[in-house]
N, C-alpha and C positions, 0 to 999 in steps of 0.2 A: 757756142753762140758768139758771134760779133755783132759786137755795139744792139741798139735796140734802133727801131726806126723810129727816130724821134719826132719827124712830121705827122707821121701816121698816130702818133701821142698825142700830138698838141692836135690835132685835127679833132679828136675825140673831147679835149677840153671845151671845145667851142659848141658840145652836145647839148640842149633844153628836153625834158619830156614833161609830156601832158599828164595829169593825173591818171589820164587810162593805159597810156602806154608802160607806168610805174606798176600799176595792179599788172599787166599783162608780166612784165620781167617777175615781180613777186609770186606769182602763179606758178608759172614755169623752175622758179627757185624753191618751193613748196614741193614740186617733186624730184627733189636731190638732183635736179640739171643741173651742169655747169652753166654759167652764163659766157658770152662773148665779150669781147672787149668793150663794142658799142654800148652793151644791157648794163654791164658793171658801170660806163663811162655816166649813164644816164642815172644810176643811182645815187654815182658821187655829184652829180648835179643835183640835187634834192635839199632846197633850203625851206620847206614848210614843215611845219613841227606835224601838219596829223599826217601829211605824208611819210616823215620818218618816225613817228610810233609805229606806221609799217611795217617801214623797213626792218625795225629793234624786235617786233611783234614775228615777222618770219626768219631774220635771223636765230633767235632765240629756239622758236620753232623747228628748225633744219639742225640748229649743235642737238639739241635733246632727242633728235627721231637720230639721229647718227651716232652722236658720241653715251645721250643717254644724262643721268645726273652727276656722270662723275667727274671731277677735275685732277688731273696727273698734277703732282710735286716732285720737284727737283730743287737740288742748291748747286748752284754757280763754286766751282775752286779752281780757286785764280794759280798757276805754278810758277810763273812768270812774268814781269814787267819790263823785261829786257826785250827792246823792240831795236831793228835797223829802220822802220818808218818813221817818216815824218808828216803825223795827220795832225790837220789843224785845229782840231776839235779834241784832240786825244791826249789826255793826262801820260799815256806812256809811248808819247813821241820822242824820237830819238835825241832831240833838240832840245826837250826841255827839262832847264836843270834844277826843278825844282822838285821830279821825281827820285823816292829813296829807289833805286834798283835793288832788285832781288828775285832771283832764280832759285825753286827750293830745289834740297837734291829729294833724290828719293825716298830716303826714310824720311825727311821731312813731309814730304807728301802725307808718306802712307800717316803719319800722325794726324794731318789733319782731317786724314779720311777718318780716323779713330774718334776724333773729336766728333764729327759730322754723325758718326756712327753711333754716337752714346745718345747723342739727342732724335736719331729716328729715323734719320734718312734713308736714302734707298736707291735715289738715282743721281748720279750728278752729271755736271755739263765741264769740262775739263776747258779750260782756259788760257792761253799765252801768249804771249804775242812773238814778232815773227823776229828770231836772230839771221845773222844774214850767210850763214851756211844752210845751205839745206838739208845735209849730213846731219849736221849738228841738229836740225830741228825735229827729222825725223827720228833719231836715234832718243831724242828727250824724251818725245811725247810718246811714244813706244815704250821705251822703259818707266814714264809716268803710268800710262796706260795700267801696267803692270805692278806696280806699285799699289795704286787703287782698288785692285779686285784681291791685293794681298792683305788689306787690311780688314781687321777682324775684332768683334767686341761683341763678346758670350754668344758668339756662335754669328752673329749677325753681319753680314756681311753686303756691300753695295751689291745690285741685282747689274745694273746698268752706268755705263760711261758713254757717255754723246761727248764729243767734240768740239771745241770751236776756235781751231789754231788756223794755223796758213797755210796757201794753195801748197799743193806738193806734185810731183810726177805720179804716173799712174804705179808703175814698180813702187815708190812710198807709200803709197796708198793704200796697196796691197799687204804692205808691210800691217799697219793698221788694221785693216782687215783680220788678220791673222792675230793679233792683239786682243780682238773681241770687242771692237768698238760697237756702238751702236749706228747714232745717224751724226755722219760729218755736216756742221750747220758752219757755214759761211756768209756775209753781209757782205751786202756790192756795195754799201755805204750809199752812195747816189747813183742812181741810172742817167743821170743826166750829166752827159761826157765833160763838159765844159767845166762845170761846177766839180765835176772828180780830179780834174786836173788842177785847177786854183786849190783846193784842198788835200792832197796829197800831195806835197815836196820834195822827196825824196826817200830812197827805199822801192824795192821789187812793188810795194805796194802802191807805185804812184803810174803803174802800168794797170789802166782799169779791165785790159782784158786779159790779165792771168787771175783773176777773181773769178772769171765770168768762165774761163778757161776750168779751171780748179772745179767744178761744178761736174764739168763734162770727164775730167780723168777722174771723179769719183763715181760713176758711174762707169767707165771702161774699169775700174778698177773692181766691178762688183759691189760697190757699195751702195745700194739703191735705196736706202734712206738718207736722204739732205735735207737743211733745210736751210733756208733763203730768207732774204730780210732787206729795207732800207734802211736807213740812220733818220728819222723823219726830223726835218729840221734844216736840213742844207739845201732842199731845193722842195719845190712846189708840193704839197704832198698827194695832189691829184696827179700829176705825173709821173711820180715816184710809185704811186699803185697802178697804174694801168702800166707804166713800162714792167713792172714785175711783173705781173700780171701776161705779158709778153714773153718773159721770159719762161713763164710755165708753161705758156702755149707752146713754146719750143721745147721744152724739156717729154712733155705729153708727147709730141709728134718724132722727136727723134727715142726716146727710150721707154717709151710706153705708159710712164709713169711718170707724175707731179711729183712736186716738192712734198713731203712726209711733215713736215713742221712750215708755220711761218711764222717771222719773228717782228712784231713793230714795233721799236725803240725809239722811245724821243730822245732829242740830244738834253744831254745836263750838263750842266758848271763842273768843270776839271779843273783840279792844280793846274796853274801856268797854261791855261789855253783861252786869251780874252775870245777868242771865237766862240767856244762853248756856250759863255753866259750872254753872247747877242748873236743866237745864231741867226741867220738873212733870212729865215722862210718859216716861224715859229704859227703851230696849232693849236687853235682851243682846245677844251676838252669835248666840245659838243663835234667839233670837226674829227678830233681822234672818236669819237666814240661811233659817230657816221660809220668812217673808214672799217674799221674793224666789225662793224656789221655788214657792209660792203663785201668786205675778204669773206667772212664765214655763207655768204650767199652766191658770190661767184666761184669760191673752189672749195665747196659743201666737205667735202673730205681729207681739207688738210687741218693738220694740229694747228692751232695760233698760240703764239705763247705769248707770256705779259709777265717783264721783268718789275722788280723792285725800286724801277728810275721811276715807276706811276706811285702816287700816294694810298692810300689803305683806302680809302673810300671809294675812288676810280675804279682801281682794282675790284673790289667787293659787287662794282657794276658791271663790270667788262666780260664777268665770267656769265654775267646771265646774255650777253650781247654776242656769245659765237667763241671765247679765248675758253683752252683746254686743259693748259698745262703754264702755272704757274711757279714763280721761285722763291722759296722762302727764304726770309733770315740772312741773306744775302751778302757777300763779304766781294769785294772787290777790289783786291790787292793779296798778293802771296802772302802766304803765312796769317791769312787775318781773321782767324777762326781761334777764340781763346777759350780755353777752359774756363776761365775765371768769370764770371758775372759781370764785376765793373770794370770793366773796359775804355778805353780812349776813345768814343763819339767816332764811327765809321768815317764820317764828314769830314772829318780833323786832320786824317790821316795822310800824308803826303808820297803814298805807295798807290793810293787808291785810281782805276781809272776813271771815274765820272761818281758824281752825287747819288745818294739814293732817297728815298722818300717813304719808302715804307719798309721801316726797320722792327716789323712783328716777329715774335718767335714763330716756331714752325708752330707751338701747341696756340700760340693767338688767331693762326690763320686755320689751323684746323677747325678752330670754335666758328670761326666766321663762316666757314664753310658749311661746317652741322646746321647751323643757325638758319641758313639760305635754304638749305636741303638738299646740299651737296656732298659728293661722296668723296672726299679727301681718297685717294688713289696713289698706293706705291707701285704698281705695279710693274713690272719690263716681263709677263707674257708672251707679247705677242714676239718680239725679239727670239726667246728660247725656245717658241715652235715654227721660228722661221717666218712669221708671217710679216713682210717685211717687202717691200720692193711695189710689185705688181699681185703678191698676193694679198698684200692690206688691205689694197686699192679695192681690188675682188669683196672685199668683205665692208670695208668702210661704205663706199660708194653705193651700194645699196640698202645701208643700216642695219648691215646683220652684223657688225664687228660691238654694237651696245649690249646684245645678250653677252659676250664676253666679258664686256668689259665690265659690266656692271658687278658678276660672279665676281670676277677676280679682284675687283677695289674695293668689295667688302670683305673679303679674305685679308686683302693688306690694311684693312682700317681696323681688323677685328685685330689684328699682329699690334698694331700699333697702339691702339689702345688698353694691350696687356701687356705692353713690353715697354711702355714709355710717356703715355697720359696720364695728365693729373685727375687727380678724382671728378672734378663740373665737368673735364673733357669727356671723359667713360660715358658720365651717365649723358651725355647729350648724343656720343656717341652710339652707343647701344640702343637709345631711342630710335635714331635714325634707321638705324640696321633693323629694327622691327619693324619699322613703315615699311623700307624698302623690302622685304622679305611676302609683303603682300601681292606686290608688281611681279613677280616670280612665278611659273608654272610650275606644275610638279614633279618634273626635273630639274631644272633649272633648282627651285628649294632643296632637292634631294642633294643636288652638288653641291648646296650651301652649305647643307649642315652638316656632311661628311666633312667637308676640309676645316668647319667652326667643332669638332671633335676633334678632330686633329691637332688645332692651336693651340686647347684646353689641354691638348695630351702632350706638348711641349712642342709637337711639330712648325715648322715652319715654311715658307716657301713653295706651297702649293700652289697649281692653276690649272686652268683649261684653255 
């Protein structure tokens, strides 16, 4: 893809709808349509509160008939802060010298996967930033790759590695591939070329179409889960969704398939980046909470994810408004995973790429989750049966991929809560698992309770 048509964006911003034309898009989002650019443009035009009870009302509506009650867990490990870019908002810019650098080697890694692994994890999102070989980068994160799925505690091992380093060739890519990756997720930071330009300085990353590029050789590369994202905060953020929003239309019309994850991050306060703490384009939380009901109504079938830069309470909302897969416990600097309990304040830390604001353990967010009526989800599944690309899509898209889902994330919450929950956890847990066990047909219970005899008989790692 080159550049986004930016007129054809802002032409959209200048969009008004009638309360009838809003029910007519809601309707048509009710049964798992995609919407158009125009229908999405007209949603993010929507400043009446009972028109956007709505909107919150069919978003809500469209993640539960698709994805079901559960929410994916993952944790963020950072390997690297050694960056050749120079972004202006970013703690691990090449310029600024107020980051500690640190590149873990491999047994490092694997330890911190060790650490992640005693407390319950299951899937992680691999982290670094970009050194200015490309040998060099591919060769790291390939032998980190492997490093991660080496690491092991009483048998219990990550299911899943998702990605989120720098573009590469399609031949590195492929390399990857071979490694056992999951889904390569990449951020254009801003779709708006102007604004990418004044904030990226220097480094391969101040070229916005090897980002945009990068997307497309992970896909000749076989890799057909990606996942895409803005930096929300550096430029408008109705333009920054309907140009993404573009960008999937393109991704749909040349390889058949959307983006598998999308990611909305607001920018936070970095070490040594006064950008960060006055970023030019900042969102309410009622504006971010629009948006993200927006996304879960215009691409019904893609993951949303919601980092630990939102506070606990935002969070605790966002997942009933369309977001599916969340990050716990979250460490944002290499090496920043400690065994020890009292630790140095995340915040503190001058390794760390941006602030965070919800620093719950993974067993605080799982409570919150029971609590809501959510199914706390280790799952990677669909990954090991392949279902991944155009065949997800096949199954997400029309709501048949929540009878999966739903099996298999109380399979990993039943794992988790005898392998690593506190006693209130269990029993909140276990309730939940008896509700949900009613919503089940009698197959569907029959695969329940074969693989919940299984985890009682020490088994692990079962799914459908």
């Amino acid at each position: 893809m080159k550049h986004v048509d930016e007129a054809r964006v802002n032409s959209f911003l200048e969009i008004e709808a009638s309360e009838k034309e809003i029910d007519s898009v809601l309707e048509k989002a009710r049964q798992l349509k995609r919407l158009t650019l125009e229908e999405s443009a007209k949603l993010l035009s929507v400043t009446d509160s009972a028109l956007l009870k709505k909107i919150y009302d069919a978003a809500s509506y469209v993640k539960n008939t698709i994805y079901g009650k559960r929410v994916v867990m993952f944790v963020p490990l950072y390997i690297s802060n050694v960056c050749a870019n120079s972004c202006l908002y970013c703690g691990f810019a090449s310029n600024n010298k107020l980051t500690v650098r640190k590149k873990l080697t491999f047994q490092e890694i694997k330890e911190q996967t060790e650490i992640l692994l005693k407390r319950g994890h299951k899937r992680i999102l691999m982290v670094a930033g970009e050194m200015s070989s490309s040998k060099e980068n591919t060769d790291y994160y390939v032998g980190a790759v492997k490093a991660i799925y080496s690491a092991d505690y009483k048998g219990n091992k990550i299911k899943r590695v998702n990605i989120n380093v720098a573009p590469m060739s399609v031949d590195d890519f492929k390399k990857l591939k071979e490694a056992g990756i999951g889904t390569y997720q990449i951020f254009q930071e801003t779709y708006h070329e102007g604004t990418y330009k004044k904030l990226h300085t220097a480094g391969a990353k101040s070229d916005p179409d090897n980002r945009l590029d990068a997307v497309d050789n992970a896909f000749k590369a076989e890799i057909d889960d990606v996942g895409i994202g803005p930096l929300l905060g550096l430029y408008d953020h109705r333009f920054e969704i309907l140009a993404m929003l573009m960008h999937v239309e393109y991704l749909e019309k040349t390889y058949g398939v959307g983006p598998h994850t999308i990611s909305v991050p607001r920018i936070e306060p970095a070490p040594g980046s006064a950008y960060a703490s006055n970023p030019e384009y900042p969102l309410t939380d009622e504006e971010f909470k629009k948006l993200v009901a927006v996304l879960r109504l215009s691409v019904p079938y893609t993951g949303i994810i919601m980092s630990t830069r939102e506070t606990a309470n935002l969070r605790d909302v966002l997942v009933n408004l369309g977001v599916s897969q969340i990050s716990a416990e979250s460490r944002v600097t290499p090496g920043g995973y400690e065994d020890d309990s009292v630790v140095t304040p995340h915040n503190n830390k001058l390794e760390r790429q941006f602030s965070l604001n919800d620093q719950r353990t993974l067993d605080e967010i799982v409570k919150s989750l029971l609590l809501q009526g959510f199914i706390p989800s280790f799952c990677a599944a669909c990954y090991r049966k392949n279902r991944t690309g155009e065949h997800f899509m096949d199954l997400a898209k029309p709501g048949k991929i929540k009878h999966m889902c739903d099996i298999n994330a109380l399979v990993t919450l039943k794992e988790y809560l005898e392998d690593f929950a506190e006693p209130e956890i269990k029993e909140l847990g276990y309730k939940l698992i008896e509700e949900r066990k009613t919503k089940l047909d009698g197959a569907g219970l029959n695969a329940l309770e074969t693989f919940f005899k299984n985890v009682d008989n020490g088994i692990r790692d079962e799914y459908i």
